[in-house]
Backbone bond lengths (Angstrom), bond angles and torsions (degrees), N, CA, C in turn:
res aa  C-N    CA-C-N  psi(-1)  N-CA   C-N-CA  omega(-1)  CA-C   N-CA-C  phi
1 X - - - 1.478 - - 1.528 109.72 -
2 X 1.130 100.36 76.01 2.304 110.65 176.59 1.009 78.40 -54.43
3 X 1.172 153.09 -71.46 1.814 133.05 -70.49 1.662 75.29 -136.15
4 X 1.030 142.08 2.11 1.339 141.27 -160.76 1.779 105.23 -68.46
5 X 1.085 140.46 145.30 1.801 112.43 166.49 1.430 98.40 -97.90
6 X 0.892 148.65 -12.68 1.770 163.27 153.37 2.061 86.53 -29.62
7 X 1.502 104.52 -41.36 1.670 85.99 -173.12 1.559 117.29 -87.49
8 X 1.615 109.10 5.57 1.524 97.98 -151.52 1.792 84.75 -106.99
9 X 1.500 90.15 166.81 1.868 89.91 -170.36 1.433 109.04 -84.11
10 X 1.656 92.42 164.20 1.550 91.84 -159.50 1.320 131.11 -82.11
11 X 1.334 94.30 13.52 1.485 94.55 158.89 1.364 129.90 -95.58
12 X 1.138 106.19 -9.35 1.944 129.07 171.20 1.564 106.64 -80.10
13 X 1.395 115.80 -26.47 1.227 98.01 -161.35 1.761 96.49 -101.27
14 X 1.601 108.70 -22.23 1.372 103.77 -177.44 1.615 106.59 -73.61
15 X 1.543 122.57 -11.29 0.936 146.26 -158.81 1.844 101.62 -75.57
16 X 1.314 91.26 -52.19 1.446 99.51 -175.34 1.939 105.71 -71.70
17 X 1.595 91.23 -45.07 2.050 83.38 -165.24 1.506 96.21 -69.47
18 X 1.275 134.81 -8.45 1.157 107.15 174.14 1.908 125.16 -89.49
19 X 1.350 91.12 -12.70 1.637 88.50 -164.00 1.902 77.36 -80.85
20 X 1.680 137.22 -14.00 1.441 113.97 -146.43 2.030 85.75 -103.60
21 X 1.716 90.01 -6.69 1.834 81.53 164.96 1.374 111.17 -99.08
22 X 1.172 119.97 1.91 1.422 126.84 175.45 1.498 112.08 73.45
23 X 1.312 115.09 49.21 1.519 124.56 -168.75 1.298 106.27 -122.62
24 X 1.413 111.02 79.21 1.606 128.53 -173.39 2.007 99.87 -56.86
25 X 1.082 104.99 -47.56 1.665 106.84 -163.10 1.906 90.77 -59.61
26 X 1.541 106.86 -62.41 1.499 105.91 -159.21 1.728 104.53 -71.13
27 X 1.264 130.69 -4.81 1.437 148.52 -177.62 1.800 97.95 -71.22
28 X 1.551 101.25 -59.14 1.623 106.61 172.25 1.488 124.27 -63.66
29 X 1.214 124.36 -33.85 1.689 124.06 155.49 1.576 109.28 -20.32
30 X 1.492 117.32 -60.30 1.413 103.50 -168.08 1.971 119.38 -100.96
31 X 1.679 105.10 36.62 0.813 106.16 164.37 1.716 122.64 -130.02
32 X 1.657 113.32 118.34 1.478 110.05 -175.00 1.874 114.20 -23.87
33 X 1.166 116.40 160.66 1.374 129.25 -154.82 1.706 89.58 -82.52
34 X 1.009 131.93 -35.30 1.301 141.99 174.60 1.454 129.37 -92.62
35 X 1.351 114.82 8.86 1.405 133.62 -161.31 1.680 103.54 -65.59
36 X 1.407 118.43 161.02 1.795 121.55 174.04 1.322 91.48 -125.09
37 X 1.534 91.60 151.89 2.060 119.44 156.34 1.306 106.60 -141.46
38 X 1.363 79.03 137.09 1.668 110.48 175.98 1.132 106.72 -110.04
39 X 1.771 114.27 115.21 1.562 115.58 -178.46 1.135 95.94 -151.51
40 X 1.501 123.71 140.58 1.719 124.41 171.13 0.612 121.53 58.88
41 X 1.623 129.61 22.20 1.535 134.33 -169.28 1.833 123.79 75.76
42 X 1.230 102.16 6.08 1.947 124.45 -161.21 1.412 86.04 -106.57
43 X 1.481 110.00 164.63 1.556 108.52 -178.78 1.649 96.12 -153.05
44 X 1.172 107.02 105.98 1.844 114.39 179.53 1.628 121.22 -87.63
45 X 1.347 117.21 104.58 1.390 107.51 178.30 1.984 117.43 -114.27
46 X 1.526 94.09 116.08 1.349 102.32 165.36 1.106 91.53 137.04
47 X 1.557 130.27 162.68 1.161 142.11 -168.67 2.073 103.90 -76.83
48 X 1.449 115.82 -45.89 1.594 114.37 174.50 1.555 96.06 -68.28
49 X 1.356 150.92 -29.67 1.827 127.19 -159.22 1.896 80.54 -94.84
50 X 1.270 129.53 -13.93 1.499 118.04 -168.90 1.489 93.92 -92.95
51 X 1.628 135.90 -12.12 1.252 128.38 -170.25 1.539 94.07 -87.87
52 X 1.709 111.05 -46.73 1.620 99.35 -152.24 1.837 85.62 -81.32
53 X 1.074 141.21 -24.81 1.495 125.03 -167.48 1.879 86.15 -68.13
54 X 1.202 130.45 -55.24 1.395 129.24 -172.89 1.998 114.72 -33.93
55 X 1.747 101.64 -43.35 1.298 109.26 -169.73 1.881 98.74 -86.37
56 X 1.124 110.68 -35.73 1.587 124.38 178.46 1.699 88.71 -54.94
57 X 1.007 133.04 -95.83 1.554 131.49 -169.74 1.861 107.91 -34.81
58 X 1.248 126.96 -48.00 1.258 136.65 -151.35 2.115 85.35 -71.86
59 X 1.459 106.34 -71.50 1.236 89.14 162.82 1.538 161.95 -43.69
60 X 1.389 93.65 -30.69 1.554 97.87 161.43 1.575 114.20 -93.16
61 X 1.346 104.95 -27.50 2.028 95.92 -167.63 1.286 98.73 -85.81
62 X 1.245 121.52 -58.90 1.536 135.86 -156.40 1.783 106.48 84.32
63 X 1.371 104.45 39.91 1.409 98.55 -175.53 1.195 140.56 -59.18
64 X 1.506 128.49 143.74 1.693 103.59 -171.99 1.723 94.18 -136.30
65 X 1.010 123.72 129.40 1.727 129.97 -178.07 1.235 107.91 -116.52
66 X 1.430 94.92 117.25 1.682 110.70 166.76 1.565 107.37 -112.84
67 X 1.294 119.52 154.06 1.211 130.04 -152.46 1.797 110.95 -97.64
68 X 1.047 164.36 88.38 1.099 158.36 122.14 1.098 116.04 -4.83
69 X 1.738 134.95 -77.39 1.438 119.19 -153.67 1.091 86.47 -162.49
70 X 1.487 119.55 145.49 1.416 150.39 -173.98 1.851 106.67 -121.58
71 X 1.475 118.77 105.20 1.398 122.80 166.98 1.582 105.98 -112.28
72 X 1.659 108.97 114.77 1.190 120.90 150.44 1.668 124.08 -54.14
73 X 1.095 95.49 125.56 2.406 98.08 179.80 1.554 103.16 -143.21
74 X 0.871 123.00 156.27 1.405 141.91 -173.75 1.485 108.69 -44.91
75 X 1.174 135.05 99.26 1.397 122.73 175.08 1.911 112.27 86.23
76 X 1.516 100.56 2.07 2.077 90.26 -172.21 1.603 61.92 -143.84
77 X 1.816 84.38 -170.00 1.281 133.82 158.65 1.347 114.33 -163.37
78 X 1.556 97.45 140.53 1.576 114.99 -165.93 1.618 120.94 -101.30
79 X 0.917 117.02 86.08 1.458 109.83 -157.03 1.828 102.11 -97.66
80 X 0.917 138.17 120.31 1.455 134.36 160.00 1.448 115.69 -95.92
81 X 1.570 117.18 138.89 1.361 130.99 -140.23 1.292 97.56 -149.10
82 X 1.317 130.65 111.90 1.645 132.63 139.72 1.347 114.47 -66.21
83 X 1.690 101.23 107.62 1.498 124.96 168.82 1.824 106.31 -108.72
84 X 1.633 85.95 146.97 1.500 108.79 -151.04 1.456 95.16 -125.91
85 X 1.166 142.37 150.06 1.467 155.82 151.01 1.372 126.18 157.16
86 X 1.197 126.32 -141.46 1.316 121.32 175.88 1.355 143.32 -102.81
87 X 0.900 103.10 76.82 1.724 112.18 -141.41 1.752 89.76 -141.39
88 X 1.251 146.23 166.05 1.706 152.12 129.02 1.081 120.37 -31.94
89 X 1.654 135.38 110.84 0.809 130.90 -175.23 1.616 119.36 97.08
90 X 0.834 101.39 -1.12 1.497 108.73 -170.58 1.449 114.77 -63.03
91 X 1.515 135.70 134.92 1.443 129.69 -17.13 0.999 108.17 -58.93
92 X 1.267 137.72 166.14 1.668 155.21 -148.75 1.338 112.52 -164.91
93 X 1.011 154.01 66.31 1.294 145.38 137.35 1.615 120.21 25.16
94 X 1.221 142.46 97.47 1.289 147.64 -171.46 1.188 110.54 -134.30
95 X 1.443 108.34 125.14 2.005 117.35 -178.72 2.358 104.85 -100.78
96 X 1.089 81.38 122.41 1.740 99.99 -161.18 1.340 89.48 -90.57
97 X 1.568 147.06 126.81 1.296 145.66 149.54 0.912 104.41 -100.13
98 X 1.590 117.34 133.13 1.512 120.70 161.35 1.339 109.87 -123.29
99 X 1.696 95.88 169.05 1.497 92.80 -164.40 1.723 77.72 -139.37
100 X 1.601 111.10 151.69 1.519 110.42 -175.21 1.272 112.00 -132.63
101 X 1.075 122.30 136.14 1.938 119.07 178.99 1.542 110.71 -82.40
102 X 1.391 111.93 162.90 1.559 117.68 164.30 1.378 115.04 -15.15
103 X 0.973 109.35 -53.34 1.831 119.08 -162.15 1.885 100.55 -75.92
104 X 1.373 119.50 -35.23 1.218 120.12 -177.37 1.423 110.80 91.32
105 X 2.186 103.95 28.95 1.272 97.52 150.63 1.035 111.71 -91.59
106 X 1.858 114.62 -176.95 1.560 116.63 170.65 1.638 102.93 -77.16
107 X 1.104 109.65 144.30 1.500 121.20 -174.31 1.776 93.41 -121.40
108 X 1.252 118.51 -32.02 1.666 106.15 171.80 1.510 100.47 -160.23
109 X 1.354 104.29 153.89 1.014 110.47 -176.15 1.934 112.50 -141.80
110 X 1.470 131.20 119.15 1.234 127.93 -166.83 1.650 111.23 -116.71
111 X 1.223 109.42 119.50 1.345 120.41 -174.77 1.684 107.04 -80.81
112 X 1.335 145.68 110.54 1.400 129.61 179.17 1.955 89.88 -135.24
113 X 1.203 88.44 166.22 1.781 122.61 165.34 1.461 96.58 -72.84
């Protein structure tokens, strides 16, 4: 069971139930104070520009990510995610890289197709 989220660390996985409860504040808990996202070509640095891009998307998409498959790699994890809401194309297939610090926050995180 790769694809399990039971395997992914717990800051990835609290990572996910919070953005799918739409809880921008408790979503930022598991990301270092200095952490980046890469989404839409935009690049958010710090835990407040990663909260309001979190509520900025939540409002327009209504996104909801369920997990497909979890690949462990040296230093990331590759998670690919069918996200659902209101957006073109919707569900969409999206590959999530994370990257994690000492502590086993997210230190980066890359949104791709």
């Amino acid at each position: 069971m790769s694809h399990s989220v039971s395997s992914l660390a717990p800051a990835i996985a609290g990572y996910l139930a919070a953005a799918n409860a739409r809880d921008s504040s408790a979503a930022t808990r598991f990301f270092a104070e200095n952490a980046s996202v890469f989404d839409e070509g935009n690049h958010q640095v710090g835990t407040r520009a990663i909260a309001q891009w979190m509520e900025d998307t939540a409002q327009r998409f209504q996104p909801r990510v369920e997990v497909l498959s979890v690949q462990q790699r040296t230093g990331k994890v590759l998670v690919q995610n069918l996200i659902s809401g209101t957006f073109p194309g919707s569900p969409l297939e999206l590959r999530y890289t994370f990257r994690l610090d000492e502590q086993g926050k997210i230190s980066r995180l890359d949104i791709s197709v």
